[in-house]
N, C-alpha and C positions, 0 to 999 in steps of 0.2 A: 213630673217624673216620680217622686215620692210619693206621691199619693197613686200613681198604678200600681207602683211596689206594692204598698200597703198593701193597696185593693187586690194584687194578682197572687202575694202571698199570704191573705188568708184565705182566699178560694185554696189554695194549692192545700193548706194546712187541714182545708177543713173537706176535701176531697178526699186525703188519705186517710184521717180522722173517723171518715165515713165508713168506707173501704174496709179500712181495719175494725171497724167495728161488727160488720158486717162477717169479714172473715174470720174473727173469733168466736161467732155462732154457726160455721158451718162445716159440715160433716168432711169435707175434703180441705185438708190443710192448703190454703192460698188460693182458694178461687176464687174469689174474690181482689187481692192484691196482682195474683198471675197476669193482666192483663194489664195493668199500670207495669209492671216491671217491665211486661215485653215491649210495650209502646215507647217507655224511656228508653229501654234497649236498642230498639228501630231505631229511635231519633239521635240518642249520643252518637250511633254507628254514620249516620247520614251528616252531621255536625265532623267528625274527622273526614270523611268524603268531602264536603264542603269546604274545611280548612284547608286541607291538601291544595284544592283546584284541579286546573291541570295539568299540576305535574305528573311527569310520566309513571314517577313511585306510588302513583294512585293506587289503590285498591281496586277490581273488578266491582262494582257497586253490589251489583247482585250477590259476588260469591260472600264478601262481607254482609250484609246484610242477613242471609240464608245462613253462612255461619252462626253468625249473632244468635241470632233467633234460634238456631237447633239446638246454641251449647244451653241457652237460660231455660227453652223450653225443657231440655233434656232433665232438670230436677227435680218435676213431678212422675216422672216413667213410675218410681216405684208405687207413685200413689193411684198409678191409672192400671198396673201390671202385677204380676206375680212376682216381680223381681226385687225381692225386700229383702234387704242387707239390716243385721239386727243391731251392730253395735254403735251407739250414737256417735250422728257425722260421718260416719262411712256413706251415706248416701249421694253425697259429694264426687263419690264415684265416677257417677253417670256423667256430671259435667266436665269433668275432666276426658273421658273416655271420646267425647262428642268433640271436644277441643282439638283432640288429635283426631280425629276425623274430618274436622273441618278443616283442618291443616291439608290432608291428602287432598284434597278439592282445592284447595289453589293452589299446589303443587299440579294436579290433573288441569285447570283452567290455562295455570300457565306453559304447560306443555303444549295444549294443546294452542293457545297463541302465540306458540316462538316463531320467531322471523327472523333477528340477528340479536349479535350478544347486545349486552349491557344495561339490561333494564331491568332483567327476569327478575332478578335476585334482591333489587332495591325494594321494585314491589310485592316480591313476598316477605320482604321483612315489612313492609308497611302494615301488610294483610294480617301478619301474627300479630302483630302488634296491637292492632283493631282487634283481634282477636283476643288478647291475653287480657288488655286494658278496661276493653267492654263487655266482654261475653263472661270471661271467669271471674272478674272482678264483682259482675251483678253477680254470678253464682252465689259468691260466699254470700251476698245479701241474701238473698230467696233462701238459702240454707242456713240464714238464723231464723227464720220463720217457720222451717219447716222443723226446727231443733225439738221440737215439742210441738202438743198439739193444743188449739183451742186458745183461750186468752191468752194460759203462758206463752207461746210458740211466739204472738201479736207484739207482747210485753219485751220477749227478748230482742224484737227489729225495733218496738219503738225506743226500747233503752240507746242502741245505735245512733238515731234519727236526732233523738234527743240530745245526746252527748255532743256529737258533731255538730249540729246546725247552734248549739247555746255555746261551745267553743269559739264557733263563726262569728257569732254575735259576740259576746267577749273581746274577742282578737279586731274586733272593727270597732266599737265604742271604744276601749284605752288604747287603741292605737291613736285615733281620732283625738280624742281628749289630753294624752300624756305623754303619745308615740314621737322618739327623740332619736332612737338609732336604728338604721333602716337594717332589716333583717336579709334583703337576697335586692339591691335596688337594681342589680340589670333585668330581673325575674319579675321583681312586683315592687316598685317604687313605694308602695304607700302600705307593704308588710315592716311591722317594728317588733325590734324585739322587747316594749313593754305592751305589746299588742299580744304577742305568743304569749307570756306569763297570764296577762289578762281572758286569754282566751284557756288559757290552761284551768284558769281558776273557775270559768264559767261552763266548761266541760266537767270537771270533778260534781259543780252542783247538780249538773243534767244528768251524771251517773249515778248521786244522790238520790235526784227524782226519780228516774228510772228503779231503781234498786231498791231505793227503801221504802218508797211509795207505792207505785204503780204495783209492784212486783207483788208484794204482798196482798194487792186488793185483786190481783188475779189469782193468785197462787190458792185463797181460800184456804189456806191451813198445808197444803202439800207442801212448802217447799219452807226452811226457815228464812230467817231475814237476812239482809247481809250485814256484814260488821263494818269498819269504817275503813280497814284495810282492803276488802273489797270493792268499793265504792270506789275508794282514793286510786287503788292502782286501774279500774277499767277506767277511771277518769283521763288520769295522763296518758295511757298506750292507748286508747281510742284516739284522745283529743289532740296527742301529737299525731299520730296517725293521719288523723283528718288534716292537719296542717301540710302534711308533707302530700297528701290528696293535692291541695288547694294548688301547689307550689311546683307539684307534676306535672298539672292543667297550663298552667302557666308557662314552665317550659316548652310544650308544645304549641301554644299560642305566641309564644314570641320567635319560635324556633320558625312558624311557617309565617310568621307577619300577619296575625291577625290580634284583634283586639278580644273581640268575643267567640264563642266556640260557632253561636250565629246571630243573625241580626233579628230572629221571629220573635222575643221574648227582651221589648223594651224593659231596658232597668234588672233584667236580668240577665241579658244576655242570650243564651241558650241552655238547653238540657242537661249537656254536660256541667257549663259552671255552674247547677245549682246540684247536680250529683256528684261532683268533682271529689271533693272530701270524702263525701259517702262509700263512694268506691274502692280505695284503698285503705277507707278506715273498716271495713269490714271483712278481711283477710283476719287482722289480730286480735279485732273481738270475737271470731269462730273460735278460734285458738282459745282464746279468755273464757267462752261461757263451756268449751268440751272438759278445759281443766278444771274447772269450775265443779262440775260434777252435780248441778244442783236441779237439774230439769227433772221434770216429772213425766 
């Protein structure tokens, strides 16, 4: 089982590596990533379908799904349209706008399937839910990509990817090694809180790398460097962020009785728990690099 890990996470690492590479030389910000994001989007969306079962608070498959997919799609409009909003991160708009639109659609599915009381209302909180968790939650991802264009735009998602997944790592080696007091054990038995400090301290280095390194070798002289207060603070508010991702996912995997979000991805489980962090850690880093003010 460790050795498919390995094996399945540097295919994964060296897929996006690609991807990103590819869409830092091309003329349309994210065509490249666009089609990885929508597909993990599909599949987290059908992974909460899957968890549920069949419970009656299911989701319409379809309307989630078609939701999903219009709110993430919705972030390139400006790039294919006349419709360009100039001040940075206003672009963001659009998937929001599409959020509540996919909302009227299962309000309209659910009307138009009523039969008798009691059900309507559980499954449309399930639907928003799917909705908020997976469609707007990738938003903010594709909208640090789109933050800027060309290497930078590449730089600011891998700064993300990086802080999160070296936090992960962090939070799982000292928990493993030195982890003594359980951090949430009805949530996740085997989260500690010298696992969180360790994961803390290994997010700070990945915003390190991200920022002082990486950043720099794309930036080519436009943007300056960052300081260490920079670094330090998108370290902790990503890398707690990502934590409280991890500990989301988990709540709803214990809440519906399942282990993993699915069974297709041995040693990893499914899509969501390897996006799980990702997802909620990329609301605060938007916030972090608009304040930030340093895109070119």
């Amino acid at each position: 089982m460790l050795r498919w890990r390995l094996l399945l996470g540097t295919l994964l690492v060296a897929l996006v590596a690609l991807l990103g590479w590819l869409d830092s030389r091309a003329m349309i910000p994210g065509v490249w990533l666009f089609p990885l994001a929508l597909v993990a989007t599909l599949a987290a969306t059908g992974e909460i379908l899957w968890m549920l079962g069949d419970r009656p608070s299911r989701p319409v498959a379809w309307v989630a799904l078609v939701g999903n997919a219009a709110i993430v799609s919705s972030n390139w409009l400006p790039f294919i349209s006349s419709y360009r909003i100039i001040w940075p991160g206003a672009q963001a708009i659009w998937a929001s706008a599409t959020l509540a639109l996919a909302v009227l659609l299962a309000f309209g599915s659910e009307i138009q399937r009523y039969r008798a009381p009691g059900i309507a209302t559980a499954r449309l909180a399930a639907t928003s839910l799917t909705f908020t968790y997976i469609g707007l939650m990738m938003s903010f991802v594709v909208q640090l990509r789109l933050l800027a264009s060309g290497a930078l735009g590449v730089m600011v998602l891998v700064s993300l990817i990086m802080t999160v997944k070296l936090g992960d790592i962090g939070a799982y080696t000292v928990g493993r090694l030195i982890g003594r007091h359980r951090m949430a054990p009805l949530l996740s038995p085997g989260k500690t809180l010298e696992g969180a400090v360790g994961g803390l301290v290994f997010a700070c280095f990945g915003a390190w790398l991200g920022l002082c390194v990486l950043w720099p070798l794309a930036s080519t002289g436009l943007a300056e460097q960052f300081s260490a207060v920079h670094w330090l603070s998108y370290g902790v508010l990503v890398g707690l962020a990502g934590m409280f991702g991890d500990l989301a996912e988990s709540l709803l995997k214990r809440d519906l009785g399942c282990k993993d979000s699915s069974p297709w991805l041995p040693g990893f489980g499914g899509v969501l728990d390897i996006i799980d962090s990702i997802l909620l850690a990329a609301p605060p880093a938007f916030v972090w690099w608009l304040a930030m003010s340093r895109l070119s």
